[in-house]
C-alpha positions in Angstrom: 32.9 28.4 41.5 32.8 27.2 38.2 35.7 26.0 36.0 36.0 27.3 33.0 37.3 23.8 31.8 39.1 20.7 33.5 40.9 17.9 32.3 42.7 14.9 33.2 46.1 15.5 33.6 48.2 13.0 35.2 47.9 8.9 35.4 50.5 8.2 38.1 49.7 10.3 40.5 45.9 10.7 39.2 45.8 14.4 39.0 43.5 16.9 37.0 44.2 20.3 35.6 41.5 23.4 36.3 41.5 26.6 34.3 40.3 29.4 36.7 39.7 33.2 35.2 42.1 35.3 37.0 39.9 37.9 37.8 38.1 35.5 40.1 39.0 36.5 44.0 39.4 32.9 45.2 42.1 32.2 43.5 43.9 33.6 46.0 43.2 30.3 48.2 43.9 27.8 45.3 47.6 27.6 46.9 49.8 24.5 46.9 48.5 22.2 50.0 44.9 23.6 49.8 42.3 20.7 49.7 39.3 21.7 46.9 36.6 19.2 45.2 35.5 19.1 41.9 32.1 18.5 41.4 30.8 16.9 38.2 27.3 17.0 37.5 25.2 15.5 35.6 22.9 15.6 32.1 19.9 18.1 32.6 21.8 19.7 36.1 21.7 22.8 34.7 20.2 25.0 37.6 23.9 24.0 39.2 25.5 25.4 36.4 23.4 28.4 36.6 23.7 28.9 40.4 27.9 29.0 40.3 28.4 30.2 36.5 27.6 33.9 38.1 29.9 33.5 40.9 30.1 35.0 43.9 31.6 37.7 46.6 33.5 37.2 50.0 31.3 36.3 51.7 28.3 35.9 50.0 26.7 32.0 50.9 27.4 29.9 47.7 26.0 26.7 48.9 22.7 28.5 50.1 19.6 26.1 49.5 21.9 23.0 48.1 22.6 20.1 49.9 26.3 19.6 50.6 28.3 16.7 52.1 31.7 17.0 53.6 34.6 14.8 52.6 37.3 13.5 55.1 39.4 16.5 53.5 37.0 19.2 54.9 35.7 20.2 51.7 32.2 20.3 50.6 30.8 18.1 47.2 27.2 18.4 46.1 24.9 16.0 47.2 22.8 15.7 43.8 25.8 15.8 41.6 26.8 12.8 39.4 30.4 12.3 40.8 33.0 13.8 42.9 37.0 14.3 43.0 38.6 15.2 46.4 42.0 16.9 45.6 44.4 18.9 46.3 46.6 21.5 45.1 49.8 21.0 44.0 50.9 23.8 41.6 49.7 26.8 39.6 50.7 27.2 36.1 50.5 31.2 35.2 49.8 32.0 31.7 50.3 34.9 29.1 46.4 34.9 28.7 43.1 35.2 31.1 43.4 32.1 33.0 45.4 30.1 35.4 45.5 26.6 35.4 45.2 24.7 39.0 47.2 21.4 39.1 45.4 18.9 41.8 46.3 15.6 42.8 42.9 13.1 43.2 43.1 12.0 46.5 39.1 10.1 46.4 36.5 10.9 44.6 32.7 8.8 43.9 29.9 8.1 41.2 26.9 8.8 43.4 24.2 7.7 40.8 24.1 6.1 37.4 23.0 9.4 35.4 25.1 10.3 32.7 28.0 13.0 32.8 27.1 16.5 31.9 29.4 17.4 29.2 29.5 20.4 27.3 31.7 20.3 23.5 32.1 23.2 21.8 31.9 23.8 18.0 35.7 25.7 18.1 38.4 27.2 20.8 37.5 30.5 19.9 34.7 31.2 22.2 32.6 29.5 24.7 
């Protein structure tokens, strides 16, 4: 899946914040206790982004043809991207508008190469 934005959050306990469209299915599983990772690629990655921006249904393989390593939690991160955040769940904030935002709490996470961050700014909030 891919986020439709992520931020920090929280110093003490390290925890990030997720906005997730709600007409996504998987949301379902984002529940508190529920481990998940966040991958974070990197500059020029952009066949990642185009592989999850689509999304996908029950199901269907979403890791088909990547490389994937699991984390002591279970979960998956991507082999080639720049870093990784194990976390995991700790509240769901519903909201008036399209998106829910996923509270999790960083419980490890690695730089797995010195490339720099993918980061995408936009011009204004108003569209993506």
């Amino acid at each position: 899946m891919l986020a439709s934005w992520l931020q920090q959050c929280s110093f003490e306990p390290p925890q990030v914040v997720l906005a997730v469209n709600r007409e996504r299915y998987f949301l379902d599983w984002l529940v508190p206790g529920v481990a998940f990772t966040v991958n974070i690629l990197a500059e020029g990655q952009t066949h990642l982004v185009k592989h999850f921006a689509r999304g996908f249904e029950p199901g269907q393989p979403a890791f088909e043809g990547i490389e994937v390593v699991r984390s002591d939690n279970g979960t998956a991160h991507l082999a080639e991207a720049h870093a990784y955040l194990d976390c995991k769940v700790t509240s769901s904030v519903e909201l008036a508008g399209d998106h829910v935002l996923i509270v999790g709490q960083v419980a490890a996470g690695a730089v797995q190469n010195d490339l720099r961050p993918m980061v995408h700014l936009r011009k204004n909030g108003l569209t993506y």
